[in-house]
N, C-alpha and C positions, 0 to 999 in steps of 0.2 A: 348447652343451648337452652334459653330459656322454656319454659313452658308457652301452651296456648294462654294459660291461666293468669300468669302475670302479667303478659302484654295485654291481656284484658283488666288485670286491676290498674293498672298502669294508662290505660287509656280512661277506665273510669274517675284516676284522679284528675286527672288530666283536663279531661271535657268540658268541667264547669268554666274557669280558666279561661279555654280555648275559646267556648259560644260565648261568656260575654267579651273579649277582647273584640269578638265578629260583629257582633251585636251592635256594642256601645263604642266602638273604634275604627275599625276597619269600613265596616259599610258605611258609615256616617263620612267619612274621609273618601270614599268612592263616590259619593252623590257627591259631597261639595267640587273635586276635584271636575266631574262632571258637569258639572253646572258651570263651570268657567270656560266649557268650551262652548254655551250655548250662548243669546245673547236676550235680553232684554226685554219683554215684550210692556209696548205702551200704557198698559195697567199697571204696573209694576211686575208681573210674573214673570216666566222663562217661555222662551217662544223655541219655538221645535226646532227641532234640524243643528246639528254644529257649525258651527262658527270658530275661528278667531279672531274675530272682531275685537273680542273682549281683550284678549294679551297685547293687543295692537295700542287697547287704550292705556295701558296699566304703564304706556310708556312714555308719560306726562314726567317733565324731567323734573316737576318736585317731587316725584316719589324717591328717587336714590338719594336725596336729601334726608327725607324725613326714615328711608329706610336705615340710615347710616345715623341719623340722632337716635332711633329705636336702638342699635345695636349698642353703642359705646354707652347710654346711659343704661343699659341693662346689663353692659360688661362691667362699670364701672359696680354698679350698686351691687355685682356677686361678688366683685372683689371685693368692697367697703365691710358685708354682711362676709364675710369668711375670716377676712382680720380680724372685726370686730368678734367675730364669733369665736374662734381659737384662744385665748385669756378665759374668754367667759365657761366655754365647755370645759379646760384644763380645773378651773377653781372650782367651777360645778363636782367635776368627776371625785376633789381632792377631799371633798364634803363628807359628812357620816352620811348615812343611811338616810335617817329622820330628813335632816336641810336639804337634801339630793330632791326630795319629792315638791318639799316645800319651795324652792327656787325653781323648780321646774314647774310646777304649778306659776305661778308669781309669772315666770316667760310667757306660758301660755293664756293668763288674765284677759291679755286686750281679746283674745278671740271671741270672749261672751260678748263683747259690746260690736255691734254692727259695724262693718267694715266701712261702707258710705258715711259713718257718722263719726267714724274716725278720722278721715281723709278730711273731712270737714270741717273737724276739728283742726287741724291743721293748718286748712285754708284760715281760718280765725285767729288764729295765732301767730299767721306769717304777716295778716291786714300790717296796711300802714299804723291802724289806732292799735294793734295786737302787742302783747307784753312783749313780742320775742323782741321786735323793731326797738319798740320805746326801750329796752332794756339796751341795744345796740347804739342806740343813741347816746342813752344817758353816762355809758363809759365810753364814747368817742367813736367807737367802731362803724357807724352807718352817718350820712347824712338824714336831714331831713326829708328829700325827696327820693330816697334810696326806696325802689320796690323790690320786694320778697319775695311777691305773689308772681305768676304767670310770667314765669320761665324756665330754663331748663333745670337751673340752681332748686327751684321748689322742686320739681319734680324730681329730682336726686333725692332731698332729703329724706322726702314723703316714703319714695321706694323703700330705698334705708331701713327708715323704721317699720315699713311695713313686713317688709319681708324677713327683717332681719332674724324671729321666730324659727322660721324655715329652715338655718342657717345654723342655728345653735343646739336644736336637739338631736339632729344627725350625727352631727362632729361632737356631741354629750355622749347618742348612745355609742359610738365609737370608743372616746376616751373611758368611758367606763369599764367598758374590757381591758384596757391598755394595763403594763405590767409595769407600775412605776417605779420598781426597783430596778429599769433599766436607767433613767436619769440618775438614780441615786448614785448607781455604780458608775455610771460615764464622770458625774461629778466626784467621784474617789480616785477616778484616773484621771483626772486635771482639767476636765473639758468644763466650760464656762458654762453658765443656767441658759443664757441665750442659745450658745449653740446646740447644747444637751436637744434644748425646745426644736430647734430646728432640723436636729439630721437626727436626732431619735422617735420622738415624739410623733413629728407632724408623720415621717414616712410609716407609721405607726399604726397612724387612722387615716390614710392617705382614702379609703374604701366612704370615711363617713364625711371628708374631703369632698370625693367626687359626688357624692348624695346630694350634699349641701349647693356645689355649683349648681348641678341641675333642677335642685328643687326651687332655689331662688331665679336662675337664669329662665326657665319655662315660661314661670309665670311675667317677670319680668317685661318677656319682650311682647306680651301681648295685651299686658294692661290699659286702659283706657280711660277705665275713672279715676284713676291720679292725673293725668295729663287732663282730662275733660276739667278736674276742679278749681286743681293748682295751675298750670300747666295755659299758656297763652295762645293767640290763636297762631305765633311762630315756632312752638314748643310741640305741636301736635306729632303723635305719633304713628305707630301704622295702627294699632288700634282702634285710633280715633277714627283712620278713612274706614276699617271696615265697620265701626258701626255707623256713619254718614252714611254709605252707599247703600247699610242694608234697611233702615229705617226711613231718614230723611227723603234719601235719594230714590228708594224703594227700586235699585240695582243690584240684584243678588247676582249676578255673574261677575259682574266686576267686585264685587265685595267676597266673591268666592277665590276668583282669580290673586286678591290680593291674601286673603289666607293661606290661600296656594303657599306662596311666597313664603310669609311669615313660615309655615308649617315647615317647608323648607330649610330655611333659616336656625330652626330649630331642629332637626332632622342630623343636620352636616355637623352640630358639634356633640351630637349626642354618638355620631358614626367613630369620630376622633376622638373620643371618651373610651368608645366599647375597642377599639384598634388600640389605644396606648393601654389602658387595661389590660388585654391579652397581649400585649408585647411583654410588661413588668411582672405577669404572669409566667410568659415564657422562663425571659432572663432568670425567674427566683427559681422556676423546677431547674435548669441548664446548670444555676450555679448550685443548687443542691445536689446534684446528681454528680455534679466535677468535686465537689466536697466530700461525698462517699467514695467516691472511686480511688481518691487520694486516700482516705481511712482508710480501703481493704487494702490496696498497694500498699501502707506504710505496714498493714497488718500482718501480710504475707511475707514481708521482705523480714 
């Protein structure tokens, strides 16, 4: 049985950890959750006493609209930025030393320059007079009245690029540990470079896999300023209502109630992440443990 001693070293590591998770997470997520059950008061503040007034309003039928464009274009852009990213961390990982730093530097470049003035950029480049159009034009691909800007299409790409960072150094530092003299050897017993990639590899770094979904998916579904720049006013996401209700509208219950949501949203695939996790967990201890048992059986016999 342990000591008094360690469950006290063990609770001292512990503590830092624990007070800021309460601090900076948990009680900030208790008020706002709070706040959505109060409703409004005529200045803009929160007027006393609980209500649901507020969840009553949140049930304006363009929100399952725009909560369903928030989803798929944040489903789509982790999937985009995970594809995209699996080549890139594989070639990364396959690098000496020295290029390993240097390409990984070079990923994380765009982060010194301002994220607003990136997006921004963007929007400039999508204009009708923007090189990307006139370049789309001049080899046939777009008409003349074809817009770029302020729709859903922009705000895919925008995501994309932005996130895509997020996406490739998880699944880097992954592959970097990875033992690639297990493709070498699948490739000596006759298995093709595709499939080597796909049932050795990826289930490999499946850990820097799940990092990558959720680091891109989080942010994702609750960004604002790519939808606010690029992004039209049919394009809008749930983002965008909660900062209308909490500035414009100066509506923080209903701007609470809708983070509610979003938070939610976010919550349920992180539940199906940390549950298929420990299942693939289970399964690997179940079939190592049926693989020893077979060992000492053939051993004994």
């Amino acid at each position: 049985m342990r000591s008094f001693r360690d469950k006290l070293h063990e609770w001292g590591l512990t503590l830092p950890s624990f007070l800021w998770l309460m601090c900076f997470f948990v009680i900030p997520t208790v008020i706002v959750v709070s706040i959505a059950f109060h409703s409004a008061s005529p200045g803009g503040g929160i007027a006393a006493g609980f209500t649901l007034e507020t969840w009553r309003g949140i049930s304006n039928p363009n929100y399952p609209v725009i909560v369903w464009r928030t989803i798929w274009i944040s489903a789509v852009t982790t999937a985009a930025c995970v594809v995209l990213s699996l080549p890139c961390a594989y070639a990364i990982a396959r690098m000496s030393v020295k290029w390993r730093a240097v390409v990984a530097g070079l990923i994380m470049l765009p982060f010194w320059t301002s994220f607003i003035v990136r997006v921004f950029a963007w929007r400039t480049l999508l204009n009708p007079e923007g090189f990307i159009q006139q370049l789309l034009i001049s080899i046939g691909l777009a008409a003349e009245n074809t817009t770029l800007n302020y729709n859903s299409g922009a705000i895919l790409v925008v995501s994309i690029y932005s996130f895509l960072p997020f996406a490739i150094m998880p699944i880097y530092t992954a592959a970097e540990k990875f033992d690639f003299s297990l493709l070498e050897a699948a490739r000596d017993l006759g298995a093709r470079s595709f499939y080597a990639f796909c049932r050795i590899f990826m289930p490999g770094i499946k850990r820097g896999i799940v990092s990558a979904v959720l680091m891109v998916f989080i942010p994702a579904i609750g960004s604002y300023v790519i939808p606010d720049l690029v992004g039209g006013t049919d394009s809008e996401l749930i983002g965008n209502k909660i900062y209308q209700r909490t500035f414009p509208d100066r509506n923080l219950p209903h701007a609470s109630a809708l983070a509610t949501v979003t938070g939610i949203s976010v919550l349920l695939p992180l539940a199906c992440v940390a549950w298929w996790l420990k299942r693939q967990d289970e399964r690997e201890a179940k079939r190592l443990a049926e693989a020893t048992a077979r060992k000492l059986s053939g051993g004994a016999a």
